[in-house]
MARNU-266726 format. One record per residue (C-alpha): residue in one letter; x, y, z. Coordinates in steps of 0.2 Angstrom, whole numbers. Example, Ala and Ser with C-alpha at 12.3 -4.5 7.8 and 13.67 -1.06 7.14 Angstrom:
REM MARNU-266726
- A_62_-22_39
- S_68_-5_36
//
This chain:
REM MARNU-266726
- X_235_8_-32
- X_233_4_-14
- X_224_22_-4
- X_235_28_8
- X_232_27_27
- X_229_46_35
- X_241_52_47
- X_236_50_66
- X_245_65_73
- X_232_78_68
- X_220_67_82
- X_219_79_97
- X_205_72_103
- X_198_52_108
- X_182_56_96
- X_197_61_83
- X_209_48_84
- X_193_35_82
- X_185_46_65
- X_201_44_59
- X_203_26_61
- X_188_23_54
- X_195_32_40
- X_208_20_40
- X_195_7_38
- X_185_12_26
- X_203_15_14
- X_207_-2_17
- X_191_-7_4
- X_189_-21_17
- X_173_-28_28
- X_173_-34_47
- X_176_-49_42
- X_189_-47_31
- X_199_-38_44
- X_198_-51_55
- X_205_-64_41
- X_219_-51_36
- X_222_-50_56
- X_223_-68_59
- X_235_-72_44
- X_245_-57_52
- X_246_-66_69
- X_235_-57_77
- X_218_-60_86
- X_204_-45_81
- X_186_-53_82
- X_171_-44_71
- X_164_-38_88
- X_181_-29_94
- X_181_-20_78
- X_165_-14_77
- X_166_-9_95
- X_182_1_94
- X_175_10_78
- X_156_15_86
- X_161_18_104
- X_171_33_102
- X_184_27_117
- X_199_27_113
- X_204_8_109
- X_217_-2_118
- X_234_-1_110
- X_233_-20_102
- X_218_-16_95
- X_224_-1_86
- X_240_-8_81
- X_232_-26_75
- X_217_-16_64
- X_232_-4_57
- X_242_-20_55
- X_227_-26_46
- X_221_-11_36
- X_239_-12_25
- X_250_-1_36
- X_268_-7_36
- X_279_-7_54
- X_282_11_53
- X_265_16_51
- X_258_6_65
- X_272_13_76
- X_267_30_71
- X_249_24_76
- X_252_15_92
- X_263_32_97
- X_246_43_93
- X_238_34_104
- X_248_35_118
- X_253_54_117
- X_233_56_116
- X_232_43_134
- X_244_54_140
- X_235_71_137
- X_217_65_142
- X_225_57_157
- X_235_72_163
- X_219_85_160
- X_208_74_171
- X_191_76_175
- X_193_92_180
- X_198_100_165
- X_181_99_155
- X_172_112_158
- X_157_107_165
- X_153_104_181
- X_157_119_188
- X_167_120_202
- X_161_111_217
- X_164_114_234
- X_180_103_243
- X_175_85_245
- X_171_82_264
- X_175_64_264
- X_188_60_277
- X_205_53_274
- X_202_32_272
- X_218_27_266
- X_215_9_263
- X_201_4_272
- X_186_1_264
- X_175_-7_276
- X_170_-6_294
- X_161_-16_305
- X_142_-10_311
- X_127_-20_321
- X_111_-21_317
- X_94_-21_324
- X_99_-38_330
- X_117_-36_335
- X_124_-47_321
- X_140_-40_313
- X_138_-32_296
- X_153_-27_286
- X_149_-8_280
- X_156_-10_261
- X_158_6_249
- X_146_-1_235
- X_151_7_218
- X_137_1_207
- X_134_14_193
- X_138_4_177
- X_154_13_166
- X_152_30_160
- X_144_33_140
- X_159_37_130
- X_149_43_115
- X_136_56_124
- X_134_76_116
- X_126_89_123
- X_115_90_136
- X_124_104_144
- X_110_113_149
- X_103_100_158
- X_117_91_166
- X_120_109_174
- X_103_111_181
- X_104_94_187
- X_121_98_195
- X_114_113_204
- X_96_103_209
- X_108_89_218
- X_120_101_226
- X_104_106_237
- X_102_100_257
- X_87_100_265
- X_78_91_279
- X_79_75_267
- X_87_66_253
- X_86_75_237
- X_77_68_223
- X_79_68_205
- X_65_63_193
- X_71_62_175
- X_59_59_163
- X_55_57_145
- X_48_46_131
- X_58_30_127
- X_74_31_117
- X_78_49_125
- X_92_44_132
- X_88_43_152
- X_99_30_157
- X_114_39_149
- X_108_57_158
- X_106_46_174
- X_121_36_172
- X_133_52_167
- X_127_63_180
- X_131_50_195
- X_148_49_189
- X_148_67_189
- X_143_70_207
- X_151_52_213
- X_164_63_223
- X_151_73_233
- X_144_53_238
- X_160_46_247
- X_148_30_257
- X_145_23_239
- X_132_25_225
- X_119_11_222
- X_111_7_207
- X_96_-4_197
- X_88_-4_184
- X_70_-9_188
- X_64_-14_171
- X_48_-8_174
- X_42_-8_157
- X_46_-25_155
- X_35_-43_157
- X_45_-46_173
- X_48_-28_182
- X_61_-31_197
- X_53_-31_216
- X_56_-21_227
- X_61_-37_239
- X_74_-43_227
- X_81_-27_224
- X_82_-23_244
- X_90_-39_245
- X_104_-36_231
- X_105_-16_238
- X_109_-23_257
- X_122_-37_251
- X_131_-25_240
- X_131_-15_258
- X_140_-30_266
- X_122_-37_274
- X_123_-57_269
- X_118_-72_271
- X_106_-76_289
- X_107_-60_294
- X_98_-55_278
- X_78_-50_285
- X_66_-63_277
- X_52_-51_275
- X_50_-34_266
- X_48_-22_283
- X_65_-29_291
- X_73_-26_275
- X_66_-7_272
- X_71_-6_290
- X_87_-13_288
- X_89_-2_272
- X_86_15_276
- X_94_11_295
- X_110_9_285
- X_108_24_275
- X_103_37_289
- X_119_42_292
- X_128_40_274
- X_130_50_260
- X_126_38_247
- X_118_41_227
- X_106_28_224
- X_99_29_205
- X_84_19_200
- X_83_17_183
- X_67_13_171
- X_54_14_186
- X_37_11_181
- X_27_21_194
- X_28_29_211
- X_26_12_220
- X_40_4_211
- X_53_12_220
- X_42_20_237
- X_52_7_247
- X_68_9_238
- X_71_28_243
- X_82_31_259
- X_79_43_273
- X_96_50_276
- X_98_67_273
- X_114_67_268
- X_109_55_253
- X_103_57_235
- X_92_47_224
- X_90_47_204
- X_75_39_195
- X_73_38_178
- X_55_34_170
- X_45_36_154
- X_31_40_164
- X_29_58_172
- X_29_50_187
- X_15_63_194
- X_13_55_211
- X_31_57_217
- X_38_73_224
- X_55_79_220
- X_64_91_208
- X_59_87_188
- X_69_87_175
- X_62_81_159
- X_71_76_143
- X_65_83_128
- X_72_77_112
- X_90_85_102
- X_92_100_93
- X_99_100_75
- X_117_105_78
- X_118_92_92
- X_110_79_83
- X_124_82_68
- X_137_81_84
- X_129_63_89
- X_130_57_71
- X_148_65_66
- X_155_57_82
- X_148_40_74
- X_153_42_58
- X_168_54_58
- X_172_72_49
- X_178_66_32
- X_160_58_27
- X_151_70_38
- X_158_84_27
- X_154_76_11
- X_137_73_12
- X_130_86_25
- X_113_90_16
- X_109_73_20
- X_118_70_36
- X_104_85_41
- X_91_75_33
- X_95_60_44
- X_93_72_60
- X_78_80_55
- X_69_65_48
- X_71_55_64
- X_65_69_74
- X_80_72_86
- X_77_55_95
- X_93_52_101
- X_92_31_97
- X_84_36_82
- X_100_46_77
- X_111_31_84
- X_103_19_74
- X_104_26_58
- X_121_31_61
- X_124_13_68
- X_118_5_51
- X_131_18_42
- X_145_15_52
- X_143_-5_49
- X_143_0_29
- X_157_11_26
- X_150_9_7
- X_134_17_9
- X_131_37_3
- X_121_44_19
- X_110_49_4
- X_102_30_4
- X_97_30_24
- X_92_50_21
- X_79_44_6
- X_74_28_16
- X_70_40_31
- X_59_52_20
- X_50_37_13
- X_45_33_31
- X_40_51_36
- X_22_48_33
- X_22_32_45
- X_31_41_57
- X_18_58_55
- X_5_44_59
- X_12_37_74
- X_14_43_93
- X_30_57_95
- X_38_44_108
- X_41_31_97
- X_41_40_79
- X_61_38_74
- X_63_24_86
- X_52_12_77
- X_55_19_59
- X_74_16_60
- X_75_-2_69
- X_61_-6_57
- X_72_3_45
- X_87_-9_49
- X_76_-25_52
- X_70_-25_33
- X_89_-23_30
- X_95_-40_38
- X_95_-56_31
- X_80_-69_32
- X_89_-80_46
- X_94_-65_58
- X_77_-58_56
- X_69_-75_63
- X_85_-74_76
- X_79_-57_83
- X_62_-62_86
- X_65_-79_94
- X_78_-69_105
- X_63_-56_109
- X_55_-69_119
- X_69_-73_130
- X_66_-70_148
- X_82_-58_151
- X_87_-44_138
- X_108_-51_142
- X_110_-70_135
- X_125_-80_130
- X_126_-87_115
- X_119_-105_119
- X_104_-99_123
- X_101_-93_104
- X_108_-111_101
- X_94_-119_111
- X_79_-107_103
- X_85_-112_84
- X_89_-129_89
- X_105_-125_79
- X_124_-127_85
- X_134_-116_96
- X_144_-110_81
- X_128_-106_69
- X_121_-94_84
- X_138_-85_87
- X_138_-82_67
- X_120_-75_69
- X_123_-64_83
- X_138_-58_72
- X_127_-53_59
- X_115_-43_73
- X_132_-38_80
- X_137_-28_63
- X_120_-18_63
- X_121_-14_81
- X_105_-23_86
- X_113_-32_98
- X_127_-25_112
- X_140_-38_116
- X_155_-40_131
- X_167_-51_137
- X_166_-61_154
- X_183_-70_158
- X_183_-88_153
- X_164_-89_148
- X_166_-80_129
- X_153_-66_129
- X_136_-62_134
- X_125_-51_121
- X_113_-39_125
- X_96_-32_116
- X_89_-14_120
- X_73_-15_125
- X_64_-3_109
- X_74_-19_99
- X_67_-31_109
- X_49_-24_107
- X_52_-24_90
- X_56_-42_88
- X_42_-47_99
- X_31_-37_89
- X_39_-46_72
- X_37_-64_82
- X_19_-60_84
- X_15_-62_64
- X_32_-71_58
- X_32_-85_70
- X_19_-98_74
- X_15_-100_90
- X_18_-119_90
- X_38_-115_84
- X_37_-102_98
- X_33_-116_111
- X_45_-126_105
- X_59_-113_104
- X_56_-110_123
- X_55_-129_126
- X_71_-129_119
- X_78_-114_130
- X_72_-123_146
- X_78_-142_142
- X_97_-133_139
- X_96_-127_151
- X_91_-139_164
- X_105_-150_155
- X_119_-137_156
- X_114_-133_176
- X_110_-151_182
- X_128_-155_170
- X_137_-140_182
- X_132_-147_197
- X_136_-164_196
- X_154_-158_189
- X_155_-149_207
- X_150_-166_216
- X_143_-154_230
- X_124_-163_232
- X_122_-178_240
- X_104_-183_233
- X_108_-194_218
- X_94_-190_209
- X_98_-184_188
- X_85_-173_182
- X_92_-179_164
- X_73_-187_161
- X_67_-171_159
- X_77_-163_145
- X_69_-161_129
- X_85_-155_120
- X_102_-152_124
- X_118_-144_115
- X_130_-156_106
- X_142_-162_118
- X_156_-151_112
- X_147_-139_113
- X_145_-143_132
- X_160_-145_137
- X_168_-127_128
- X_153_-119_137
- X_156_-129_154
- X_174_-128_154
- X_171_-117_171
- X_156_-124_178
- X_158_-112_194
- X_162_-97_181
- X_149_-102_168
- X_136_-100_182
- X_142_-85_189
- X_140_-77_174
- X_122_-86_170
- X_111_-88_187
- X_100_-74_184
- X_95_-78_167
- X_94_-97_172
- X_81_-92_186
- X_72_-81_173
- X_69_-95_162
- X_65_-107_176
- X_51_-92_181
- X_45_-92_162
- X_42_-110_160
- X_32_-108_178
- X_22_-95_169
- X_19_-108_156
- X_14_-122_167
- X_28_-133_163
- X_30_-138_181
- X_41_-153_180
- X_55_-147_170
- X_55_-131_177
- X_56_-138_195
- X_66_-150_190
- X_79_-136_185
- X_78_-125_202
- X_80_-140_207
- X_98_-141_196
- X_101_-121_203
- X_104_-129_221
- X_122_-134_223
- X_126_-119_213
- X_115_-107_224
- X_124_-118_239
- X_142_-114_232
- X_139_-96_227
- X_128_-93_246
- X_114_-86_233
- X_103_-88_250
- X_89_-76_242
- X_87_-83_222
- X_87_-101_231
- X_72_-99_243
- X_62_-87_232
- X_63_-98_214
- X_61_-115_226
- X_47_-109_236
- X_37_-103_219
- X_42_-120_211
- X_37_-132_227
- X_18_-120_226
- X_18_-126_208
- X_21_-144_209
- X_10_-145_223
- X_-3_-137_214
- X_-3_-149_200
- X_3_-164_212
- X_20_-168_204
- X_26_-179_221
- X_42_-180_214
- X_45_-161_210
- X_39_-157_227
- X_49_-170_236
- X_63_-164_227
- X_62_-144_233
- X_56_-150_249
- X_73_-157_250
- X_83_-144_244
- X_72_-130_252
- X_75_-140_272
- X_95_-140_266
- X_93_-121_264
- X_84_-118_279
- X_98_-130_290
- X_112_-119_281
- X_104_-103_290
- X_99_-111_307
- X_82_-112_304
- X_81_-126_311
- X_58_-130_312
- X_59_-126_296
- X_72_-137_290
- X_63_-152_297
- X_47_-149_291
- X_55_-148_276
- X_64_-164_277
- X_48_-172_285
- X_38_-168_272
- X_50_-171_258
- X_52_-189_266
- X_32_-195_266
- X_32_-187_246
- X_44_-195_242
- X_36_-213_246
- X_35_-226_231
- X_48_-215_222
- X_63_-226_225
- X_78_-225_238
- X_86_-209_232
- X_75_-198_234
- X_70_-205_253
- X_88_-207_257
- X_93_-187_254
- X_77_-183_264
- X_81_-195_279
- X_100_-191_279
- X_95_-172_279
- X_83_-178_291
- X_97_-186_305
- X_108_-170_301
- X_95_-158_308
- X_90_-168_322
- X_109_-169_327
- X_112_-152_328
- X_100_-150_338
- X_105_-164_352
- X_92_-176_348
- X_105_-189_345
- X_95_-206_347
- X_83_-199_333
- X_98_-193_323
- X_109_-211_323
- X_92_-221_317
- X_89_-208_303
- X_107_-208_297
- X_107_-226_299
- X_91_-231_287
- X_97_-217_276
- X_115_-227_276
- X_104_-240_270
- X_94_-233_257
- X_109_-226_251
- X_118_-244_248
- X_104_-249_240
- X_103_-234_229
- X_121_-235_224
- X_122_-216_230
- X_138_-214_236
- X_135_-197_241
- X_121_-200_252
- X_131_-215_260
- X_146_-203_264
- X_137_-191_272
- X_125_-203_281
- X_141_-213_289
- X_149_-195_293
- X_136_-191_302
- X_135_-205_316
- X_154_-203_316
- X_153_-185_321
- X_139_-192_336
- X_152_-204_341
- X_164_-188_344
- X_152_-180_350
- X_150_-193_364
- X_170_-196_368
- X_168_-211_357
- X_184_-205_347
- X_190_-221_341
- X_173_-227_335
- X_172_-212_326
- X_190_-210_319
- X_184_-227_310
- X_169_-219_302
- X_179_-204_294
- X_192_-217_289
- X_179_-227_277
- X_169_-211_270
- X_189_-204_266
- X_190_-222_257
- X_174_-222_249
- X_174_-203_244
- X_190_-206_236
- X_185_-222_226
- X_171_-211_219
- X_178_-195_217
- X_167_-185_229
- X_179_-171_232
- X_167_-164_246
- X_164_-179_254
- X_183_-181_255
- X_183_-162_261
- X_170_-164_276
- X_181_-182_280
- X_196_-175_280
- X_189_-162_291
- X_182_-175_304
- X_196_-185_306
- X_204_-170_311
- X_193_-167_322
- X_197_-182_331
- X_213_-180_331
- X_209_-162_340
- X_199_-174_350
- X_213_-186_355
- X_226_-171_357
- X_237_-175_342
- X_238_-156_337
- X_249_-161_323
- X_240_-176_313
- X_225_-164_316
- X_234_-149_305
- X_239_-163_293
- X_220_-167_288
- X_213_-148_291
- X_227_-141_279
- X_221_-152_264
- X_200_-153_269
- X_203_-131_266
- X_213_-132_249
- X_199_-145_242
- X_183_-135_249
- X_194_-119_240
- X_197_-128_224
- X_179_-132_222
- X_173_-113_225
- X_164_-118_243
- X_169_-103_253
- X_155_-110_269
- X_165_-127_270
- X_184_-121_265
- X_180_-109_282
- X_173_-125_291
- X_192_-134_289
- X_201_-116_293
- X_192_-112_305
- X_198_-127_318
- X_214_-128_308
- X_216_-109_319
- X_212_-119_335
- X_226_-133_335
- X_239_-120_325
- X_237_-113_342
- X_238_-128_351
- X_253_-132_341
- X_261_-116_349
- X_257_-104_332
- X_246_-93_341
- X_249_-79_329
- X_244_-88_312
- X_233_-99_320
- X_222_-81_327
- X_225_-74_310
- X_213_-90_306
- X_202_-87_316
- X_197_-68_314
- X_195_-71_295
- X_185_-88_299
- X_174_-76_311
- X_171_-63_296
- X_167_-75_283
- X_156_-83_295
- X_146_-66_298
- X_145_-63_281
- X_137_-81_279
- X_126_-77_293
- X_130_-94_299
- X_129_-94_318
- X_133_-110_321
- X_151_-108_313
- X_152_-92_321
- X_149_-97_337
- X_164_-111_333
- X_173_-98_333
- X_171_-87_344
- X_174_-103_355
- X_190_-105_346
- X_196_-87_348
- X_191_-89_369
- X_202_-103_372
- X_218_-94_362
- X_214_-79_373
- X_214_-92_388
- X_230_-101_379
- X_238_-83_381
- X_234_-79_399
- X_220_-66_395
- X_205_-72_405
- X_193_-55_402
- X_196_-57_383
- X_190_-74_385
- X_176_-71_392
- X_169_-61_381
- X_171_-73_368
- X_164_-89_377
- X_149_-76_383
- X_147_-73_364
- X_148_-93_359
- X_136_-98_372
- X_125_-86_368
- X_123_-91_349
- X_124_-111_352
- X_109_-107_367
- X_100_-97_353
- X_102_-114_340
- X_99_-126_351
- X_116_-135_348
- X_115_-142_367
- X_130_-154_368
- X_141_-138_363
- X_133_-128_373
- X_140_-137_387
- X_156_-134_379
- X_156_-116_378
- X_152_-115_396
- X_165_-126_400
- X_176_-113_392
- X_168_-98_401
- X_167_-108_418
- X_189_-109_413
- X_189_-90_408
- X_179_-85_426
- X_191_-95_438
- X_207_-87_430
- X_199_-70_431
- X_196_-76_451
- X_178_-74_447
- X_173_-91_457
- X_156_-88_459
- X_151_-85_442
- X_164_-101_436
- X_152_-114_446
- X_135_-105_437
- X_144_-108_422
- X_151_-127_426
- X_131_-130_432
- X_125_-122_418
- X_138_-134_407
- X_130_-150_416
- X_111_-145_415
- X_115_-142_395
- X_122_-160_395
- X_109_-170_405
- X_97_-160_393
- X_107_-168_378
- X_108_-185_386
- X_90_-184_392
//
């Protein structure tokens, strides 16, 4: 006789409605995965991982899932009714008490942030008088549903915050590992999120880990989250402290810095505003900081039960409380300790608490033996280690060695040298023990987490269970995927005009099904993965394996060039380029010099770019065409934009050359493009309409959609040039939607931007502005100049169009002043042509003939 469901009407609470769906489960006699088999034959969809999640989490689960695991557990229509009904009366309930009903915090005072309506950016200068947009960063991660007690200390913390003094306010939490910091941290800036209405930054510093974060990188992502991006981003550590804190002054923001090592971890990280408050989190005491301490000690008995009832749920709490006690007790009111245990009993419904409560005693005399920091914490993941099969115990260690603690799937894949299927089973398995966390990202499938106690664990384990030459192998495994996945994304994207595969460097590779299910999205399947792709491009630098771990930064650059990833680009190239170098890899180190002088050309650094180029140009001699055709070409681009136009056209020309030889279309379309522009450039408008035409031919023959994009946008250049407004919309339209479809924000802007200028000329002032203003702000937050300065051209000659000479001004003032700064000489003399316009209409005919001699000194410069 089947058990019958319990009724869900007695829930009054989330933690209540969840007990008693676990209930539910454990009637049912059925495992994860049987639910999941009884789902799908039901027509539903409710994976191992969503169940174990909405069962352990203690929030309350969305209404598919309940009604697909009712559904699933036996209940007929009614019953899941009665279910999905529960749950919505209890939404309703928590929604309409708020977070002002529990009762703690106490009251606060009234919130002193100004009404905002919709606005939620402003426009600020900086040191420099480049443009930042000021963004409201909200970067605390989600609140922990399943947190108890703490009642005291979340008070005292509330009333040491609410303080104001001559400085910010700082927090020092502190305790052993596995005390629960990061929750506290995390729980209390939720809490006080209203008193911080400029935003509330957060990091965690992983400073106990092999590869702590640095204060540079964290400055870097800390000021782009605060709208700073791009060129106007300070290259060195003092301008971005400075840049920082000048942000901050004058904001009330929470920053939290999680898992700091030491004082000098987060010295430069801590803001000087007043108004401002700062949280950090270590297991150290942190003795050489000042600020108000609060240190974590470990859980009492009762709340300790709470943690493990909230878990597990009243029913089997009840039952067996002598040895739900025991549990507590014996892990010593460590609050991972109590999770894990309860963990292991909430993925075994079968199991008396009596078995974990005997294991636990068995291990008390270890845990006697060992340091009070990491007593229950290691004694209950050993606890659960021993529990798990032999292949997901060799799993768990060959995942400890990963670079990143967050990993998809593949990655697990690549270190077994197994299929994509055979790791996602295997994480299941670690899923269902709560040794791994798990989370969906969009089209990509899931990234998995490890704590870091498990992942010391399992590196501890890998230390005596794996050899050290299957621990070589695993990571050159690791690094050879991923080389083949990114240099695989990139040439999806078309984007690079090198030519050059890095597919001679991969020592293994996932099946091709398994590539193309994980590269479906190359643009989101990067999104998702850059950091843990330049984390193992760092560790096979650790390692010495300079080839292939150049070879994949170099993989990273059109997907660095996409995203505008300015910061990860020239760090992880710079370090690569010092390696190969060091060991004399010509081809590595021509490679980055490459990639390195196209980063440096994107942010107007243009020395830099042509050393680059220069010096990627004599390595890459006796290395074949490719690679000296995507140094020269990059070469001839530079030297264009800086007016040096008979250099420019012999460059472009021998890289043309070298690209026909190479077969490398790419290099061939941009080389052509480039003399084209130069032709324009000079009034030769037909010559050049003739060079756009064959790169739109040839692009299209090989299906380089960017090449196609940039054509497309020439051509419609020269029609600007020729005054057919019309056939000039015609081409800018289409070069934006590619550029768009393609994920290029930089070159979509490029095509919108003069698509703005000839709307106006067409007589669609109104659209063709609108253009303009959001071509200006992308632009800023690029830091591109040279596009900005195209349009603040633009934007003077609308205002001219319109009869509003003062207006203009101002903006061909602006253009001049960044194209003078560049160096872009032949429009420089533009832009002055446009001011001289804007000073004669406003009757200033003095300053209109500085500005029309200025405009002919710029172009005898150029020609000279």
């Amino acid at each position: 006789m089947t058990t019958p469901l319990p009724l869900p009407g007695s829930a009054r609470t989330v933690a209540e409605f969840v007990a008693l769906l676990r209930v539910a489960k454990n009637r049912s006699g059925l495992s994860y995965r049987a639910l999941e088999s009884a789902a799908r034959k039901a027509g539903d969809h409710l994976p191992v991982s969503t169940v174990a999640s909405a069962l352990s989490r203690g929030a309350l689960p969305r209404p598919d899932v309940v009604a697909a695991l009712i559904r699933a557990c036996g209940g007929d229509p009614s019953t899941v009714r009665n279910w999905v009904e529960a749950r919505a009366a209890l939404a309703r309930r928590e929604n309409a008490a708020g977070p002002g009903s529990a009762p703690w915090p106490p009251s606060a005072p009234p919130d002193r942030m100004a009404e905002r309506g919709d606005e939620t950016e402003t426009e600020t200068e900086t040191e420099g008088g480049a443009a930042v947009r000021q963004l409201t960063p909200c970067l605390l991660p989600a609140d922990q549903t399943l947190f108890v007690g703490r009642h005291d200390e979340l008070s005292t913390a509330y009333r040491l915050m609410d303080r104001e003094g001559p400085g910010p306010v700082t927090l020092l939490i502190t305790g052993p590992a596995g005390i629960g910091k990061t929750a506290f941290a995390i729980r209390v800036g939720h809490l006080l999120a209203a008193r911080f209405p400029d935003g509330q930054l957060y990091v965690d510093l992983r400073g106990f880990d092999e590869g702590p974060a640095e204060p540079f990188t964290v400055l870097g992502a800390f000021l782009r989250a605060l709208g700073v991006h791009g060129g106007v981003m300070p290259p060195e550590m003092t301008g971005r402290v400075h840049l920082y804190r000048t942000l901050l002054a004058r904001r009330r923001m929470l920053i939290v810095l999680d898992n700091a090592a030491a004082a000098r971890q987060v010295s430069d990280l801590l803001p000087n505003g007043a108004r401002c408050a700062v949280v950090v989190t270590s297991r150290t005491t942190l003795a050489d900081m000042s600020g108000h301490r609060l240190p974590l000690g470990v859980l009492d008995s009762a709340t300790g039960l709470a943690l493990l009832r909230e878990m597990l749920g009243s029913d089997r709490m009840d039952t067996e409380s002598a040895s739900a006690l025991s549990i507590v007790d014996t892990c010593g009111g460590l609050p991972l300790a109590v999770w894990v245990a309860g963990a292991r009993l909430a993925a075994r419904p079968h199991w008396p608490l009596a078995k974990v409560a005997r294991a636990l005693v068995d291990e008390q005399r270890k845990l006697d033996e060992l340091a009070v920091g990491h007593i229950a914490v290691r004694a209950s993941l050993e606890l659960t280690y021993r529990g798990m099969a032999p292949a997901a115990r060799h799993a768990l260690c060959l995942l400890s060695i990963l670079p990143m603690a967050e990993f998809g799937a593949w990655a697990l894949a690549a270190l077994l040298g197994v299929g994509l299927a055979e790791a996602e089973s295997l994480l299941d398995d670690l899923l269902e023990v709560h040794l791994v966390g798990v989370r969906a990202v969009g089209s990509t499938g899931f990234r998995y987490q490890l704590h870091d106690l498990v992942r010391a664990l399992g590196r501890e384990r890998a230390r005596s269970e794996v050899e050290r030459r299957e621990h070589d192998e695993a990571l050159a495994r690791l690094l050879g995927a991923s080389l083949h996945l990114a240099d695989l994304a990139a040439d999806t994207l078309s984007v690079d005009f090198q030519g050059v595969s890095q597919t001679d460097l991969v020592s293994w590779r996932p099946s091709p099904a398994d590539t193309d299910l994980l590269l479906a999205a190359p643009l989101d399947w990067f999104t998702e993965e850059r950091q843990f792709l330049i984390s193992v491009a760092d560790q096979a630098l650790d390692r010495v394996d300079v080839a292939p771990a150049a070879g994949l930064a170099t993989a990273l650059t059109t997907l660095f060039q996409v995203g505008s990833h300015f910061d990860d680009w020239e760090r992880l190239q710079e370090r690569a380029l010092k390696a190969a170098l060091h060991v004399d890899d010509k081809r590595s180190a021509s490679q980055l010099h490459r990639c390195l002088g196209e980063l440096t050309t994107i942010l107007d650094r243009y020395p830099e770019a042509l050393t680059h180029f220069e010096r990627a140009l004599l390595l890459a001699e006796g290395l074949g065409p490719s690679y000296r055709a995507g140094a020269t070409a990059g070469l001839a681009y530079v030297h264009r934009l800086l007016g040096q136009y008979d250099e420019a056209v012999t460059r472009f020309e021998e890289a043309a050359e070298l690209a026909r030889v190479a077969g490398n279309a790419n290099c061939l379309v941009y080389a052509t493009n480039g003399i084209g522009v130069i032709d324009l450039e000079h009034g030769r408008v037909d010559a050049a309409m003739e060079r756009f035409a064959e790169c739109l031919r040839v692009s299209r023959d090989a299906g380089y959609r960017p090449g196609e994009a940039q054509a497309l946008r020439c051509l419609g250049q020269g029609h600007r040039a020729a005054g057919d407004h019309t056939s000039a919309v015609d081409c800018f339209r289409p070069a934006a939607a590619i550029s768009e479809e393609l994920g290029d924000r930089l070159s979509a802007t490029h095509a919108t931007c003069w698509l703005g200028d000839v709307l106006v000329r067409c007589g669609a002032p109104l659209e063709g502005r609108r253009m303009l203003a959001r071509s200006l702000w992308t632009y800023r937050e690029f830091g591109n100049l040279w596009g900005e300065a195209a349009t603040l051209y633009a934007l003077a000659e609308a205002q001219l169009a319109a009869g509003r000479p003062e207006q203009a001004r101002r903006r061909a003032e602006a253009a001049v002043g960044l194209w003078r700064r560049i160096g872009a000489r032949s429009w420089l003399a533009t832009g002055l042509d446009t001011l001289a316009r804007a000073h004669e209409l406003a009757g200033d005919h003095a300053d209109a003939a500085r500005a029309r001699e200025a405009a002919e000194a710029a172009r005898a410069a150029r020609n000279g």
